[in-house]
C-alpha positions as CSV (number, residue, x, y, z in Angstrom):
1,X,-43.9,27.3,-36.1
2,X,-47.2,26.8,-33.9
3,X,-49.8,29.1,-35.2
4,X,-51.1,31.9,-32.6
5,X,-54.6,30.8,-32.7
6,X,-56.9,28.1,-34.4
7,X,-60.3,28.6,-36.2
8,X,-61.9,25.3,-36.6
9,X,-65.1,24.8,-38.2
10,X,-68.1,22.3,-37.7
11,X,-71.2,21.6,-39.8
12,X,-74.8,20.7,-38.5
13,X,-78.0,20.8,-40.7
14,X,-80.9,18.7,-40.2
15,X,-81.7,16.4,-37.5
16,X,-78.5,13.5,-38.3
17,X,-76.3,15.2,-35.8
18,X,-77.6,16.9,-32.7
19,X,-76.0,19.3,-30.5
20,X,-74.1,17.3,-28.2
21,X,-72.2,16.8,-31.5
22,X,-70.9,20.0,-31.6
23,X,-70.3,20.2,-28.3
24,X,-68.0,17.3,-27.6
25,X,-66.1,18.3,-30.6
26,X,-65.3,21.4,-28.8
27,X,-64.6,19.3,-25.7
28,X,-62.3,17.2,-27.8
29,X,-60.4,19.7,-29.2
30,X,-59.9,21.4,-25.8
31,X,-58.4,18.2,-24.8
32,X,-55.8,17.8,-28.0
33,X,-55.3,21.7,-29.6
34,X,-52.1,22.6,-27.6
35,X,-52.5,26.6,-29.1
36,X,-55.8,28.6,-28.7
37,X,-58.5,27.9,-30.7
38,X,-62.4,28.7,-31.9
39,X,-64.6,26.3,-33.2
40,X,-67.1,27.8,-35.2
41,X,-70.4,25.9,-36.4
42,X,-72.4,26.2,-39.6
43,X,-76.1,25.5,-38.9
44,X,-79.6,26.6,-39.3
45,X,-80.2,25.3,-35.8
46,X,-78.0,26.8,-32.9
47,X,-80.8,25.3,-30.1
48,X,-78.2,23.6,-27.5
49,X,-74.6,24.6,-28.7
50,X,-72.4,26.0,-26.1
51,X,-72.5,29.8,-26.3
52,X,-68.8,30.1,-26.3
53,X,-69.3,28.2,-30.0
54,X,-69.5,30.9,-32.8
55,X,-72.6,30.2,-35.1
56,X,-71.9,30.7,-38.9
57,X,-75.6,30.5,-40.4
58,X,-76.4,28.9,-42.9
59,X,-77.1,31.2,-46.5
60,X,-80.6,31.1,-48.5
61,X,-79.0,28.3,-51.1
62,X,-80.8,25.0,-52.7
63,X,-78.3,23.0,-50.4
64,X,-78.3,19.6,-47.7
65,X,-76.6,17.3,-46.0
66,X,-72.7,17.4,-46.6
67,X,-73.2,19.6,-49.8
68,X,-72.9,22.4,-47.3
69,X,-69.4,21.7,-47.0
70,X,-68.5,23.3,-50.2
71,X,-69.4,26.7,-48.5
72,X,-65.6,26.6,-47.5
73,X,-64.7,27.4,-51.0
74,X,-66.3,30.6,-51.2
75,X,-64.0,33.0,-50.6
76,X,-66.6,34.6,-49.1
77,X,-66.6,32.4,-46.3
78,X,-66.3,34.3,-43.1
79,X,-63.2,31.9,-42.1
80,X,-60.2,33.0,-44.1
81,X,-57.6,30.5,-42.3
82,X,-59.0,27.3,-40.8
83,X,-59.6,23.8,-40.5
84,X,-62.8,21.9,-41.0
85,X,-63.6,18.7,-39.3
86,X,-67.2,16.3,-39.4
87,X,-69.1,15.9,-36.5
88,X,-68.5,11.9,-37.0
89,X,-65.1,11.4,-35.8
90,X,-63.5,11.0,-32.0
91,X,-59.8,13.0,-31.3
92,X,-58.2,11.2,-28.9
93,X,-54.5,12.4,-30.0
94,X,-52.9,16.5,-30.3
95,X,-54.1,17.4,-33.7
96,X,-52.7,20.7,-33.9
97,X,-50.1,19.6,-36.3
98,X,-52.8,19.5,-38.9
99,X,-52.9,23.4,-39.3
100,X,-50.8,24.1,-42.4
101,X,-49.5,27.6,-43.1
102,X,-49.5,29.0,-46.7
103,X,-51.2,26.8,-48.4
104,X,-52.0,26.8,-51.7
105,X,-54.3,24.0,-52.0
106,X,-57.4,23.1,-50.1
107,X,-55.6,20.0,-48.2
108,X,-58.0,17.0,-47.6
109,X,-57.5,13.2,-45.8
110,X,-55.5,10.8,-48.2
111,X,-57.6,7.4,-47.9
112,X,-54.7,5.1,-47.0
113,X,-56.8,3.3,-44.7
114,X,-58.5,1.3,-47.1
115,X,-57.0,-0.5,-50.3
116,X,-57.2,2.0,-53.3
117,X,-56.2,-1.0,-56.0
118,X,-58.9,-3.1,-54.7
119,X,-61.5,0.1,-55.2
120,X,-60.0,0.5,-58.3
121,X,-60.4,-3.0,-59.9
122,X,-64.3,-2.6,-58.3
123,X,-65.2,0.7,-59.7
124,X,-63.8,0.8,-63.4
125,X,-65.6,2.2,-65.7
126,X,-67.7,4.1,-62.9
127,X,-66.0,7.7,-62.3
128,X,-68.5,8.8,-59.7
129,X,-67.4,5.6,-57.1
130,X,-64.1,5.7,-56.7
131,X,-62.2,8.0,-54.0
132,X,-59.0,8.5,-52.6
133,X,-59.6,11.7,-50.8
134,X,-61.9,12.2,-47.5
135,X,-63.4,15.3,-46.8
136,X,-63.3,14.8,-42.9
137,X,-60.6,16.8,-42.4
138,X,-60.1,19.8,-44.5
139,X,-57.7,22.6,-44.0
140,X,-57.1,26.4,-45.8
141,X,-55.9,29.2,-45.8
142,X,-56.4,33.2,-47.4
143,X,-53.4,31.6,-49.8
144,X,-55.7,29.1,-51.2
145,X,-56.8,28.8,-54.7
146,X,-60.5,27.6,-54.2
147,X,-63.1,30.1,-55.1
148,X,-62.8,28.1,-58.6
149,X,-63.8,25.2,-57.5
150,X,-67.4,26.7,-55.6
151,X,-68.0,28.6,-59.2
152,X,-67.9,25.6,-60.7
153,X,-70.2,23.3,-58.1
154,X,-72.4,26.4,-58.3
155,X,-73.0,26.9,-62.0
156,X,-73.4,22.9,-61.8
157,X,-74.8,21.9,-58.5
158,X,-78.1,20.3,-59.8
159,X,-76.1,18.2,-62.5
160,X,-73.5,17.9,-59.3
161,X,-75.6,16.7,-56.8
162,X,-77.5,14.5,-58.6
163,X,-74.3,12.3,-60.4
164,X,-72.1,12.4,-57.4
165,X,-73.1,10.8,-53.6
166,X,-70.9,13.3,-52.0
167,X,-68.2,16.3,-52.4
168,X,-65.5,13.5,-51.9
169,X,-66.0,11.8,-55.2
170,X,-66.6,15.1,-57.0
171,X,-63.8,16.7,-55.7
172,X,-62.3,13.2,-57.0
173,X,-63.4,13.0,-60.6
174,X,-63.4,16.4,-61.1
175,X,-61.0,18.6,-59.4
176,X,-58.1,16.0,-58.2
177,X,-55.5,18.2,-59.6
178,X,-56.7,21.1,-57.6
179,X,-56.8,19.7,-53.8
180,X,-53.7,18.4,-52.2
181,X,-53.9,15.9,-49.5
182,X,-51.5,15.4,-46.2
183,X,-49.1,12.6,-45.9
184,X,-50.3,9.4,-46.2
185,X,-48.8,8.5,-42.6
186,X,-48.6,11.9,-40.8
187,X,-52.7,11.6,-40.0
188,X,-52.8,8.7,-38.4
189,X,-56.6,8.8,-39.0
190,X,-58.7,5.9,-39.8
191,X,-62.2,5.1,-40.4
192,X,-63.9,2.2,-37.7
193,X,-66.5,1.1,-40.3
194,X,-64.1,-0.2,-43.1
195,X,-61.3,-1.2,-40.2
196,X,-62.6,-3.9,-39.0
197,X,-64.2,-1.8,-36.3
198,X,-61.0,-2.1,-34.4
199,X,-60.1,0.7,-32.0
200,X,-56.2,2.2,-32.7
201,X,-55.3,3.6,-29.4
202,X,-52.1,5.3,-31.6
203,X,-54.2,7.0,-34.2
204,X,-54.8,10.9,-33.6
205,X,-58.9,10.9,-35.6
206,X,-61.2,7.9,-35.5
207,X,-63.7,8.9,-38.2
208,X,-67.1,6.8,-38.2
209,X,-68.0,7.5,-41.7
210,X,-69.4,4.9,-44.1
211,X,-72.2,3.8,-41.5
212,X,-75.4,5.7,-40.3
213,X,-74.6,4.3,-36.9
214,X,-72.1,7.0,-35.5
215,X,-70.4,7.1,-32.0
216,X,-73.1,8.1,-29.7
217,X,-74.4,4.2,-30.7
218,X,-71.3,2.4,-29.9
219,X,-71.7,0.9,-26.5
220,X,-67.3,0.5,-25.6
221,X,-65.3,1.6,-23.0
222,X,-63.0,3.7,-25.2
223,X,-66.0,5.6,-27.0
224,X,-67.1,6.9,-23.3
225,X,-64.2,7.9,-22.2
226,X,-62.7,9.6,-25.5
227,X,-66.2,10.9,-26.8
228,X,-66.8,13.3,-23.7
């Protein structure tokens, strides 16, 4: 059953991402939510964002870059039933199937794009490397169990932040048995930098993750027309 209405949230902090970010996204999902929607944005900078964009500022807390993102395990969080999606990525397919009812678990990527085993034989013996998860994507609901999880990156966010490069491989090493992830298959969501940078015209999310370079850099046909 289609939900009613979809709350998605963005993040922007800093200067990495400007607002045309934001805004595209919105245009994006416009183009491949087929039920109503919101996108909401967490900043500290709403200068340029579409007014018809909901602003979720940013609290008074020791936090940057994609750290931020644990915000959506505060039960606290203004956003009781959502999905969360980076600013680095291009839709080009209906992602409404995403939205999962009752769930239990935060539900994250699965990283089938890339060859686990081979990241595994690579990384042994370092815990803080190897991921199978991706953060991109990230979907809850007022049935998840999650409020745990931001105690425990709270009470430890300096040890946290300094050990681990990014939520991803702490939600990796740490927490595994408390995310769940979507099928491997059912995302059809890939990353450019580590595919060859290849476009997939049949893949719903094209995520530009693992590069500083992002979309607004890439000089193709495809990016112009889907990144609009």
């Amino acid at each position: 059953m289609l939900p009613a209405k979809i709350d998605f949230v963005c993040l922007k902090w800093g200067t990495k991402y400007t607002a045309e970010f934001v805004n595209k996204l919105d245009s994006m999902l416009s183009r491949n939510v087929s039920v109503p929607y919101q996108l909401h944005c967490m900043t500290e900078d709403k200068t340029g964002i579409l007014p018809h964009i909901q602003i979720i500022d940013l609290p008074d807390l020791p936090l940057y870059k994609w750290w931020w993102k644990m915000l959506l395990f505060d039960d606290n969080f203004p956003i009781k039933d959502g999905i969360f999606l980076d600013l680095d990525m291009i839709i080009q397919k209906d992602i409404t199937f995403l939205y999962q009812t009752r769930r239990s678990l935060m539900k994250v990527l699965h990283t089938n794009w890339i060859d686990l085993e081979e990241q595994k034989k690579w990384t042994i013996g370092d815990n803080y490397k190897y991921c199978s998860i991706n953060s991109s994507v990230m979907c809850w609901n007022k049935f998840t169990n999650k409020h745990f999880i931001w105690e425990d990156f709270i009470n430890n966010r300096e040890k946290i932040m300094f050990l681990y490069k990014g939520i991803d491989n702490w939600l990796e090493s740490r927490q595994k048995i408390h995310i769940d992830t979507y099928d491997k298959e059912q995302t059809h969501t890939y990353s450019y930098w580590t595919c060859g940078e290849e476009y997939r015209e049949n893949s719903s999310i094209i995520l530009f993750d693992y590069n500083t370079k992002k979309q607004d850099e890439i000089n193709e046909d495809w990016v112009k027309e889907l990144w609009r």
